[in-house]
KOLKE-75704 format. One line per field, with one value per atom (N, C-alpha, C, O): atom name; x, y, z; residue in one letter. Coordinates in steps of 0.05 Angstrom, whole numbers, padded with zeros to 5 digits, always signed. Layout:
a: c(CA:...)
px: c(X:...)
py: c(Y:...)
pz: c(Z:...)
r: c(A:...)
***
This chain:
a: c(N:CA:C:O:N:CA:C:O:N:CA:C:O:N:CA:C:O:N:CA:C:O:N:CA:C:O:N:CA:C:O:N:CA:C:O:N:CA:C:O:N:CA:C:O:N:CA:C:O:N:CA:C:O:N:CA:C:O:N:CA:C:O:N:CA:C:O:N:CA:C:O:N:CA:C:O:N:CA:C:O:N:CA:C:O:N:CA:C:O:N:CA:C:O:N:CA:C:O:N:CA:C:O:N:CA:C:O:N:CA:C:O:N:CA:C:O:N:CA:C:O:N:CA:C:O:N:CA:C:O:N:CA:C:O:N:CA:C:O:N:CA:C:O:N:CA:C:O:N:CA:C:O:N:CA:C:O:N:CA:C:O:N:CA:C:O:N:CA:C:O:N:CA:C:O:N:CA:C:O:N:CA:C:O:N:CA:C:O:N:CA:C:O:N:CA:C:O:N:CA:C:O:N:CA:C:O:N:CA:C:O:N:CA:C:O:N:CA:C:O:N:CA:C:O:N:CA:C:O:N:CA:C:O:N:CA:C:O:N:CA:C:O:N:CA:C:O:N:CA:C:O:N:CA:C:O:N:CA:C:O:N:CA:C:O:N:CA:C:O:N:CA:C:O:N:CA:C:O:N:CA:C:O:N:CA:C:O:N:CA:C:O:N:CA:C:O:N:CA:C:O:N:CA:C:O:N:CA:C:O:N:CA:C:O:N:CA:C:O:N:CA:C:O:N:CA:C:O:N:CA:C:O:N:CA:C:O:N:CA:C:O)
px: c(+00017:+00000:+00018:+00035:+00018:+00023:+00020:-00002:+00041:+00036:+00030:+00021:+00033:+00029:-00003:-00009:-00016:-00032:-00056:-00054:-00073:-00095:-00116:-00123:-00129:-00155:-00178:-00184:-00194:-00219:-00238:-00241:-00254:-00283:-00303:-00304:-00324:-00339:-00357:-00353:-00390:-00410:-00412:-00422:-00399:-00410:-00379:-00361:-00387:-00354:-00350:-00370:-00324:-00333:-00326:-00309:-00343:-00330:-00303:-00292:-00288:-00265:-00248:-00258:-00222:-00203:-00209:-00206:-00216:-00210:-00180:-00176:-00164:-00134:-00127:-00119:-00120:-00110:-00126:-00117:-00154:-00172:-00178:-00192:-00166:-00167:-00190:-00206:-00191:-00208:-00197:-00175:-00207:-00225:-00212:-00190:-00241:-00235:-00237:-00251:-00227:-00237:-00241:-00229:-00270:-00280:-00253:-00240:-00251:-00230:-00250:-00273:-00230:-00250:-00235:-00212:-00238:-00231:-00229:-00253:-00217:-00220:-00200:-00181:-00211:-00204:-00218:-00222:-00225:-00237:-00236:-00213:-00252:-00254:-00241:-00252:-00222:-00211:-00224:-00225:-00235:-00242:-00242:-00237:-00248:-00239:-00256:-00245:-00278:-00292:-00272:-00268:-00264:-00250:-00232:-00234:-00209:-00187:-00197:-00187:-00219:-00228:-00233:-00230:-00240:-00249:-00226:-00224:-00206:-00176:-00161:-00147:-00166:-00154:-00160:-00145:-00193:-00200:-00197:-00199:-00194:-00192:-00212:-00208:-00235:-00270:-00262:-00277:-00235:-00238:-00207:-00194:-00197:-00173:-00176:-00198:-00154:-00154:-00149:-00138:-00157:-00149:-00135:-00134:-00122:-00117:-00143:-00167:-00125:-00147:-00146:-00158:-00138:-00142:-00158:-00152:-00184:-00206:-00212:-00221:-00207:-00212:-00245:-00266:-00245:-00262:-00256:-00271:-00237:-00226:-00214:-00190:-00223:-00219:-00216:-00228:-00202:-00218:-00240:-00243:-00255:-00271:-00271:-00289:-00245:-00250:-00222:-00215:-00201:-00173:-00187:-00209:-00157:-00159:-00135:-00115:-00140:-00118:-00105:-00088:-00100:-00071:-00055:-00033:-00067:-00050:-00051:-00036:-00065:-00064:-00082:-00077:-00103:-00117:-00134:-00144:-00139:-00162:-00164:-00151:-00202:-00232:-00246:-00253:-00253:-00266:-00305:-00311:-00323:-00336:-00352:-00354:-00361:-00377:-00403:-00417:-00403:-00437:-00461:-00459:-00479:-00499:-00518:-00536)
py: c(-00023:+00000:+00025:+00023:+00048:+00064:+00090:+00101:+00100:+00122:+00148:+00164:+00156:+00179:+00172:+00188:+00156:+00146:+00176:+00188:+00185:+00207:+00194:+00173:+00211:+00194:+00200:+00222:+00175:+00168:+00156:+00133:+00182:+00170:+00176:+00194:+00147:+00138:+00136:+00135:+00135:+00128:+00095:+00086:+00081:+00054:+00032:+00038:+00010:-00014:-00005:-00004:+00002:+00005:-00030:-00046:-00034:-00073:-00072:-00094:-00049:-00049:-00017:+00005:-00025:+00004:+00022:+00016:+00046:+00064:+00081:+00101:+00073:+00074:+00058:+00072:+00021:+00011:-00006:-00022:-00001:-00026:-00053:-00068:-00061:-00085:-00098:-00083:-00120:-00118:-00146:-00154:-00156:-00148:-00127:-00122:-00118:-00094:-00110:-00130:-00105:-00118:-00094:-00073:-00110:-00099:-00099:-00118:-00066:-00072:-00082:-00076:-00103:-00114:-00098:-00107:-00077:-00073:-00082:-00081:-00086:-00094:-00123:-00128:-00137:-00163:-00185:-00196:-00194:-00212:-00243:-00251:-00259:-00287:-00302:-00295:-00321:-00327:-00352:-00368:-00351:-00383:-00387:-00367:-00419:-00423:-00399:-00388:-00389:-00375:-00337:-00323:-00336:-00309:-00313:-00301:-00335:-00352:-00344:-00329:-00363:-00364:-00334:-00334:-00309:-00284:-00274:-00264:-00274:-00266:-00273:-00260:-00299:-00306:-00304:-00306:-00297:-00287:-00262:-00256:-00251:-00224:-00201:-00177:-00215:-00196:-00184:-00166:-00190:-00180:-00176:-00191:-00152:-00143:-00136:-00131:-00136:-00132:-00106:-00095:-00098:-00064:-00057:-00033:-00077:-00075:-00071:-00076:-00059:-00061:-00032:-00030:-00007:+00023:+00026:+00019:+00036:+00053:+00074:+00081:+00094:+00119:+00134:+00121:+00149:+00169:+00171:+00186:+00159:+00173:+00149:+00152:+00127:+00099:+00096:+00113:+00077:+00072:+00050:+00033:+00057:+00033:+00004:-00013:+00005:-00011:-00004:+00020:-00025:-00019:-00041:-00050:-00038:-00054:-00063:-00050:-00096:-00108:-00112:-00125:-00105:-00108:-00074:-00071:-00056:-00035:-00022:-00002:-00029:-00024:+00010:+00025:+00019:+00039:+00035:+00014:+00069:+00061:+00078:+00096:+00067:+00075:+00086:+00073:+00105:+00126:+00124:+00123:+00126:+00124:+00158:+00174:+00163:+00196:+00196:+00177:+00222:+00219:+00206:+00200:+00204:+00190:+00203:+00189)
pz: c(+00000:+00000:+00000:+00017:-00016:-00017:+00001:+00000:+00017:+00034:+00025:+00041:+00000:-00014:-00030:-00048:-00026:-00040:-00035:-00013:-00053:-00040:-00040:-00052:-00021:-00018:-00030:-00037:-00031:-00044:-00031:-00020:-00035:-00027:-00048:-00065:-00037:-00058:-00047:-00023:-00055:-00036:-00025:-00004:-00050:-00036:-00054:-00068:-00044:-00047:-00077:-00092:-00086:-00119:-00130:-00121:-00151:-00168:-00173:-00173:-00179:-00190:-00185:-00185:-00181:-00170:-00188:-00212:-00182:-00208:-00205:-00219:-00191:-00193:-00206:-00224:-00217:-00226:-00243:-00259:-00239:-00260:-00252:-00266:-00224:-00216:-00195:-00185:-00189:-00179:-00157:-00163:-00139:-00119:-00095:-00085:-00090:-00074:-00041:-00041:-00019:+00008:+00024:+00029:+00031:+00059:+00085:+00095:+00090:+00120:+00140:+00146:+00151:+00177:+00201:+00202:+00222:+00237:+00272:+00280:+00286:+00327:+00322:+00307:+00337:+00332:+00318:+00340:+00309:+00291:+00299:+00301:+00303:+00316:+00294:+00273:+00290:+00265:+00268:+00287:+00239:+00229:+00212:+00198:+00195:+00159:+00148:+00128:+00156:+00137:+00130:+00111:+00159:+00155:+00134:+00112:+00141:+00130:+00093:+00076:+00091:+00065:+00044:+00020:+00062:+00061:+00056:+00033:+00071:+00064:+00043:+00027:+00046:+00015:-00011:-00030:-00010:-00032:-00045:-00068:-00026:-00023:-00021:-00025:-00012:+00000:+00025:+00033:+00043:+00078:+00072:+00058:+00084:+00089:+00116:+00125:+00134:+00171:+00166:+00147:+00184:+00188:+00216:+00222:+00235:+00255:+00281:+00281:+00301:+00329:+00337:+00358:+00328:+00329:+00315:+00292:+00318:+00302:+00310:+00332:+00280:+00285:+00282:+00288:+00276:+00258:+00230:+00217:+00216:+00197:+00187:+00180:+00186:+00175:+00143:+00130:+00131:+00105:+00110:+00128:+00087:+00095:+00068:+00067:+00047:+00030:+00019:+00020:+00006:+00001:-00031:-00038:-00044:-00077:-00067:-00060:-00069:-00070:-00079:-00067:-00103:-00123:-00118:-00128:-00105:-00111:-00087:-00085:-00068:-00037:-00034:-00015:-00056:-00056:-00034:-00028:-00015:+00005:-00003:-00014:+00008:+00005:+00021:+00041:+00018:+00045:+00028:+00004:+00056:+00052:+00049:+00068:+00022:+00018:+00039:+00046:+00047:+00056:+00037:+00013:+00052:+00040:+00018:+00007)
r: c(X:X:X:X:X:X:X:X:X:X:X:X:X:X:X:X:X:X:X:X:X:X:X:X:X:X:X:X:X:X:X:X:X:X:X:X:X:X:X:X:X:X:X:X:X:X:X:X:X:X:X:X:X:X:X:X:X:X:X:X:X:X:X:X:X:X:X:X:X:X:X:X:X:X:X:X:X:X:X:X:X:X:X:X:X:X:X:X:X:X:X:X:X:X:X:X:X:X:X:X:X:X:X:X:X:X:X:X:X:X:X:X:X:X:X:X:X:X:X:X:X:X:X:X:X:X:X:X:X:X:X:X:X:X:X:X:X:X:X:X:X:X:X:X:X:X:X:X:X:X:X:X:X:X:X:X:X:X:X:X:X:X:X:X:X:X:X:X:X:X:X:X:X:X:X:X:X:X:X:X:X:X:X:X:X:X:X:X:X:X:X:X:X:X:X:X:X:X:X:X:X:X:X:X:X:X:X:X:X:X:X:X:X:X:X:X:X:X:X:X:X:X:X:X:X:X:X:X:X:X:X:X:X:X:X:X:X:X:X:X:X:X:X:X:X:X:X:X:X:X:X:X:X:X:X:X:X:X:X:X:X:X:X:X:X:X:X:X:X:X:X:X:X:X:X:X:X:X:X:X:X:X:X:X:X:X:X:X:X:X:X:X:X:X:X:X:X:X:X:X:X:X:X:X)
***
């Protein structure tokens, strides 16, 4: 993931990065998370990315996994 990366927000998960064209995008899962095959399976697919155990105000709420873009959620 890129530290200079700018941010983007969108109203809702986009199907595909509009930084690099790729796709799948993962839900950040944020706190601690109960691990089991299904998370396991989520991760590897690439639908659930961890976001660690600090949660802000000011989270992303959706990264692209091939290019490490985060996703901020627009007002409604």
């Amino acid at each position: 993931m890129s530290e200079e990366s700018e941010r983007v927000y969108v109203p809702r998960k986009p199907r595909k990065c509009p930084s690099c064209g790729m796709k799948p995008i993962a839900t950040i899962l944020y706190g601690y998370p109960a691990f089991s095959a299904e998370l396991e399976a989520q991760l590897q697919s690439g639908t659930i990315a961890l976001g660690g155990c600090c949660v802000t105000d000011d989270d992303p709420q959706w990264v692209c996994t091939h290019c490490g873009q985060n996703f901020y959620r627009s007002g409604k």
